[in-house]
N, C-alpha and C positions, 0 to 999 in steps of 0.2 A: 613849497620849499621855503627853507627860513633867508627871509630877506640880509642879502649883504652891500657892502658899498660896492660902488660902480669900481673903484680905486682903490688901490692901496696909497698909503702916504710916501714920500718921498725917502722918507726916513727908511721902513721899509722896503722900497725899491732897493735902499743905496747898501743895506743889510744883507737883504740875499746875495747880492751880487758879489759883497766881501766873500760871505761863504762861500760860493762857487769858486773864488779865485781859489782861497785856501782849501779847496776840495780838488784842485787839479795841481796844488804846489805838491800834496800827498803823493803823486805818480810821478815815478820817473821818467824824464823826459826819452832817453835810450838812444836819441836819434843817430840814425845813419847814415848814409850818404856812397851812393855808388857809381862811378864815373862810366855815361854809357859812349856809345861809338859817336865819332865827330856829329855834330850837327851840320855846324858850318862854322869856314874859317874864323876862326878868331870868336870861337863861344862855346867855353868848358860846358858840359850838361851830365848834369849827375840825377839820375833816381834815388829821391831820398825818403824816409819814414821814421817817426816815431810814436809814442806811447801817449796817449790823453786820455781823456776820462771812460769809465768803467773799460777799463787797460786794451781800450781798440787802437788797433794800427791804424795809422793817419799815415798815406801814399802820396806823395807827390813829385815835381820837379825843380830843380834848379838849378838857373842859369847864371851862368858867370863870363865876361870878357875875360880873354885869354891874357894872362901876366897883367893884370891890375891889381893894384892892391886901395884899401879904403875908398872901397864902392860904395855909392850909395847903393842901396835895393829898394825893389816895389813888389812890396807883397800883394800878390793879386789874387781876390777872391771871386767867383766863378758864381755864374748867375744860375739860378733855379732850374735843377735835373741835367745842366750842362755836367760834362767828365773829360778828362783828360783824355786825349786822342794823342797830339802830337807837340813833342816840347816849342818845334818852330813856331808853335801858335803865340807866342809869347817871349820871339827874338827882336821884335820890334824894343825891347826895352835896353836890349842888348847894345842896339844900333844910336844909344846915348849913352853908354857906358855907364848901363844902370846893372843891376845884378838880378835876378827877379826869381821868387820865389812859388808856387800853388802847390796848390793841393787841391785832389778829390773829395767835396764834399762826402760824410760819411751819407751812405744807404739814397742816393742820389744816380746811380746807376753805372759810377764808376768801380774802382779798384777800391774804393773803402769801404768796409760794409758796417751795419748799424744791428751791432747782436744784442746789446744788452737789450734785455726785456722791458716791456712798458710794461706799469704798472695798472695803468687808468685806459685809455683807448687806443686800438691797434687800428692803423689801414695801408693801404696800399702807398697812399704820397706821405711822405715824412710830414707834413702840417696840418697831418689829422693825426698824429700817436704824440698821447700823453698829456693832451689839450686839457683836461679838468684840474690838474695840479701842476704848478710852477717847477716843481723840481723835477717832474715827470716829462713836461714836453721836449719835443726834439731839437726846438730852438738849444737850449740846455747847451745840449752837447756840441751844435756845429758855431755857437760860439765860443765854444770852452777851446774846441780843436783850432779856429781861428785866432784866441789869443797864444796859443801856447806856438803859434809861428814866429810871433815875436823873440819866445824865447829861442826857438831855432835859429832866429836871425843873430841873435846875441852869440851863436856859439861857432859863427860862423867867421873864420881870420881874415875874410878877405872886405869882410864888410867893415864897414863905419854905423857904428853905431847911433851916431847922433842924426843920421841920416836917413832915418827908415821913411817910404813913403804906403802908404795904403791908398789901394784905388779896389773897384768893382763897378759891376752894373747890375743894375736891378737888384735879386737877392744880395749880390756880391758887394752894391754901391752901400744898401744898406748892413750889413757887415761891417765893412769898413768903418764907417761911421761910428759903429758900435761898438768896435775894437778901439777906435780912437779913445771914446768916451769911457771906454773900463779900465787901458793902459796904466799902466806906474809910472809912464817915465813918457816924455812928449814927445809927440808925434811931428815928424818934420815936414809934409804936408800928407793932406787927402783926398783922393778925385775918387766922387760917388758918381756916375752916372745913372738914369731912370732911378732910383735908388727904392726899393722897397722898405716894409718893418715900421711905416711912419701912419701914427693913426690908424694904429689897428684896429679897434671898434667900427670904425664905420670901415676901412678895408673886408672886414669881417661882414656887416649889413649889406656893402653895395657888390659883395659876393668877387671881385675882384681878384686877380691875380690866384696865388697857390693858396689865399685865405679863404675861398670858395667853399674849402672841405668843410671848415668850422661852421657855417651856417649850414650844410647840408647837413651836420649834424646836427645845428641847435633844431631845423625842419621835424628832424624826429623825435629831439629829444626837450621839447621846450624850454621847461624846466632848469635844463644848464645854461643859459642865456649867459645870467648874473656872472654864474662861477666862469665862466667861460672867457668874458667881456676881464672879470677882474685880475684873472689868472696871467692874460696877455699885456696889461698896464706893464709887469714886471719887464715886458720884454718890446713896449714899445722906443721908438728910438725917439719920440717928443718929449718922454720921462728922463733921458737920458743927455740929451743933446747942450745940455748948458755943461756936462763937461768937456765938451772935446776942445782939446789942444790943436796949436797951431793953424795955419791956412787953409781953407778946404775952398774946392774946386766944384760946383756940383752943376751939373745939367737935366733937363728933363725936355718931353715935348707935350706942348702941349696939348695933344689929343690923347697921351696916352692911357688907353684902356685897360692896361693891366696894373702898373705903377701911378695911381692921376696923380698930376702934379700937385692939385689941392692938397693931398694927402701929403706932400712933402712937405709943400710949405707950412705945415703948422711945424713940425720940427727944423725946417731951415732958421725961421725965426727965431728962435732959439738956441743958435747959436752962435754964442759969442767975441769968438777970435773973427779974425779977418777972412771974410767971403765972396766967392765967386759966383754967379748963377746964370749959366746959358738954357735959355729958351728955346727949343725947336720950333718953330710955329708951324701948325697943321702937322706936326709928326707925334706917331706914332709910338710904338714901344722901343723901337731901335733908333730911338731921340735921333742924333747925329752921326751914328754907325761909325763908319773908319772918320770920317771929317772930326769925329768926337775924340779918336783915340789921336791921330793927330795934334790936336789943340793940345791934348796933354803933354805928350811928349816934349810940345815946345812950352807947356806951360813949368815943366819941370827945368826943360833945359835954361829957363830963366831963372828958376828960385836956384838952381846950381851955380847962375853966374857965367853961362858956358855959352849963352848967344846974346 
C-alpha cells in the first residue's frame, strides 16, 4: 500500500468541514413541530422533525416551560445507541426554565434511520460504515444532523438565541464539543460529560469504546491501518478543539474504560476559552451519574445569574 501521512494538515481539516457546512446549507431545513398530550404541569412538549443531509428525517423532542418567553435551551445530545423513549427523560431542564431540545440519533436504534448508502464499508454499529473515506463515514452525518439543531433552535420564538447551551455524555459530550467548535455564532456555554471522539488513533489501537469496530477491521484488513488512522484526524475533537467558544464544563472518571480520560485530556488542553474539569475518582463510565447532571443544572443556573 502506497505510504500516506498519519494527518492531514489543519488547513485541510478546517476545509472539509467548510464543505460539509455548505453541503447541509443546500437542504431545506422543513422543520416541524407537533404539540403531544401534557407531560407535566407547566411543560409544553412537542414532537418535532426536520430535513439534514442526504434529505433523512431527523426525529426528536422538545420541551418548553409553559408561558415563557426568551428561554434559554440545552440542546442535548444522547450517548452511543441510547434513543428516545420518553420526553420526561429530559424535564429536569425544564425544572430551570431552560427549554431543551434532542433528537434520535440517525440508525442508532431509535426513530431516525440511516438509509443513505455507504459507499466504502457497511456493518451493523454505525462506527464501522464508511471508515475508509472522510466523506463517506457516519460520523459525517450525525454531526451534520447535530449542527443543523442549532439551526432549529434559531427558528424557534420562544427561545433566546444568544443563549444556546450544548451538553452530552459520552458520544453525546463529545458531540457537543464538536458542534461548539464548527458553530458560526458562539456558544453560551458546554457541559460534555465522559466525553468521546478525543484521540481517536489510539481510541481506535486500545479497541475502546464504539472505536473497537475499526480495529476489528484493520484485524482483517491490515493494509487500511494508514487510511483508516488518517481518515478519522478529520473527525478527531483534539484537531478541533482550539475553536470552541465560550465556557465548557467537562467531567470524566477516572477509571473509565470506554471514554479514558487520557484520551480526553489531549483535547481538554486544547481548549482555550474558560474551563471546568471534574474528576470521578475510581469511577467508571457513568463518571458522576445524576450527582453529574445535577452539578449542571446548578452550574447553568449560575452562568444564568438565577442562584
Amino acid at each position: 500500500m502506497k505510504s500516506i501521512r498519519n494527518e492531514p494538515s489543519q488547513e485541510e481539516i478546517d476545509r472539509f468541514w467548510r464543505q460539509v457546512k455548505q453541503e447541509i446549507k443546500q437542504i431545506p431545513l422543513a422543520f416541524e413541530r407537533k404539540q403531544q398530550p401534557a407531560l407535566l404541569t407547566g411543560i409544553d412538549v412537542y414532537q418535532v422533525n426536520f430535513q439534514s443531509l442526504y434529505n433523512e428525517t431527523i426525529y426528536g423532542y422538545l420541551l418548553v416551560p409553559k408561558n415563557k418567553s426568551q428561554l434559554p435551551i440545552v440542546i442535548d445530545y444522547l450517548g452511543y445507541m441510547n434513543h428516545l423513549q420518553e420526553p420526561f427523560q429530559f424535564a429536569h431542564w425544564a425544572l430551570i426554565d431552560c427549554a431543551c431540545l434532542v433528537i434520535d440519533n440517525r440508525g442508532q436504534g431509535g426513530r431516525t434511520k440511516d438509509t443513505h448508502p455507504y459507499e466504502t464499508t457497511q456493518h451493523e454499529a454505525p462506527f464501522g460504515r464508511g471508515i475508509l473515506k472522510k466523506e463517506d463515514f457516519y460520523m459525517k452525518r450525525m454531526i451534520a444532523d447535530s449542527l443543523r439543531l442549532l439551526e432549529v433552535a434559531a427558528e424557534l420564538p420562544e427561545i433566546d438565541s444568544e443563549r444556546v447551551i450544548l451538553r452530552g455524555g459520552s458520544q453525546g459530550g463529545g458531540i457537543a464539543l464538536i458542534v461548539n467548535a464548527l458553530a458560526e455564532t458562539s456558544i453560551f456555554a458546554t457541559f460534555a460529560d465522559v466525553p468521546s471522539h478525543s484521540n481517536i488513533s489510539h481510541r481506535i489501537e486500545s479497541r475502546t469504546g464504539s472505536y473497537h469496530v475499526m480495529q476489528e477491521y484493520i484485524d482483517t484488513f491490515p493494509d487500511s491501518k494508514e487510511t483508516i488512522y488518517y481518515q478519522m484526524a478529520y473527525y478527531d475533537l483534539k484537531n478541533l478543539a482550539a475553536k470552541i467558544t465560550g465556557p465548557v464544563f467537562a467531567s470524566v472518571g477516572s477509571q473509565d474504560p470506554i471514554c479514558p480520560m487520557t484520551d480526553f485530556f489531549v483535547s481538554y488542553h486544547r481548549i482555550s476559552t474558560p474551563k471546568q474539569l471534574t474528576v470521578y475518582l475510581n469511577k467508571g463510565h457513568g463518571g458522576g451519574e445524576a450527582k453529574q447532571i445535577r452539578k449542571e443544572m446548578q452550574q447553568i443556573q449560575k452562568l444564568l445569574k438565577r442562584i
